[in-house]
C-alpha positions as CSV (number, residue, x, y, z in Angstrom):
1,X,0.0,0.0,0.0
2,X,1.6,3.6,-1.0
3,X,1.5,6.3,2.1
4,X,0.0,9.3,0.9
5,X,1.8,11.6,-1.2
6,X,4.7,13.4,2.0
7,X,4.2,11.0,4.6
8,X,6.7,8.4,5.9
9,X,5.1,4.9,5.8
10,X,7.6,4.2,9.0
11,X,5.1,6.6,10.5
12,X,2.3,4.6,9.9
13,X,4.2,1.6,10.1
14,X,5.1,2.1,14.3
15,X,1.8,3.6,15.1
16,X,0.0,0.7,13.7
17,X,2.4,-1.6,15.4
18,X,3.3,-0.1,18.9
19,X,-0.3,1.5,18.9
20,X,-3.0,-0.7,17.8
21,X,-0.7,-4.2,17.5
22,X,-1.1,-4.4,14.0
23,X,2.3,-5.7,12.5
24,X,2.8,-4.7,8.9
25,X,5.9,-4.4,7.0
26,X,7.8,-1.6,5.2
27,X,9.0,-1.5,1.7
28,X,12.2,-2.2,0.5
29,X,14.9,-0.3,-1.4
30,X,13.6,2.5,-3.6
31,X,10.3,1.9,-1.8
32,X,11.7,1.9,1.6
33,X,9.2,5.0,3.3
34,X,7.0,4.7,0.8
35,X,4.8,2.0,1.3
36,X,4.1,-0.6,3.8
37,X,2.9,-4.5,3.3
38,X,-0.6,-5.8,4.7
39,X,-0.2,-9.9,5.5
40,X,3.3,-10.0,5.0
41,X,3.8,-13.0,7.4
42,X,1.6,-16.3,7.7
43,X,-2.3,-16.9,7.1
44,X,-4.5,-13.7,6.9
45,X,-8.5,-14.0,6.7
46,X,-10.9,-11.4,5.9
47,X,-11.3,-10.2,9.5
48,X,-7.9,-9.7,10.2
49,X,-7.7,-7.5,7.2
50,X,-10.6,-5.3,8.7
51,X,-8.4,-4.9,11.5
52,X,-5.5,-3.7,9.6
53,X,-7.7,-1.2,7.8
54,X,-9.4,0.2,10.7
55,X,-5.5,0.4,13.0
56,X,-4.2,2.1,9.7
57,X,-7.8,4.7,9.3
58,X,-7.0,5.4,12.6
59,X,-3.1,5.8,12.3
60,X,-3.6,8.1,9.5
61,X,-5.9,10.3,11.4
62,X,-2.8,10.5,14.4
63,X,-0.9,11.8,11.7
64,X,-3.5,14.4,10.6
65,X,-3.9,13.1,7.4
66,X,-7.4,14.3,5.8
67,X,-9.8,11.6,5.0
68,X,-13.5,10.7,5.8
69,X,-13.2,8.3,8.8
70,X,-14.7,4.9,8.2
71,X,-14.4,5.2,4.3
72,X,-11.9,2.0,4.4
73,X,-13.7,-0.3,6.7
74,X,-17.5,0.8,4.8
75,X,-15.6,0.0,1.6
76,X,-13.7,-3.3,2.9
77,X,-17.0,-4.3,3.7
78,X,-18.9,-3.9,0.6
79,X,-16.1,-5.8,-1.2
80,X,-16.7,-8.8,1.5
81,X,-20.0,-8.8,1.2
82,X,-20.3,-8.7,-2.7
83,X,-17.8,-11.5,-3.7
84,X,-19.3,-13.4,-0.8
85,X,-22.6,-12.7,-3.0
86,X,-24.1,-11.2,0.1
């Protein structure tokens, strides 16, 4: 996932860890600050990924980064729900 334009995914990447206990990884080389990995390590279901949304909506928002709050999870959701054929 790319951090938004001027941010340091690090940032992201230690609030969402030391903050909410989501563990995510950072990218490598050239991409190193720029973007972070969701389910980097072992078996990931669809809940855990609503996890890692909501710890990174709300680890943007510590940052002060502009963005309607809930957006991620609402559209998460919908995803779920339509390939599920809910």
């Amino acid at each position: 996932v790319r951090a938004p334009e001027g941010m340091n995914a690090g940032d992201l990447i230690r609030i969402m860890n030391q903050r909410y206990g989501v563990i995510v990884a950072g990218g490598q080389d050239d991409l190193k600050g720029k973007i972070f990995r969701i389910g980097h390590v072992g078996y990931y279901d669809y809940f855990d990924l609503l996890v890692s949304i909501s710890a990174l909506e709300m680890a943007l928002a510590e940052l002060g980064y502009p963005f309607e709050n809930g957006a991620g999870m609402a559209a998460a959701q919908g995803a779920y729900m339509e390939a599920s054929g809910l």
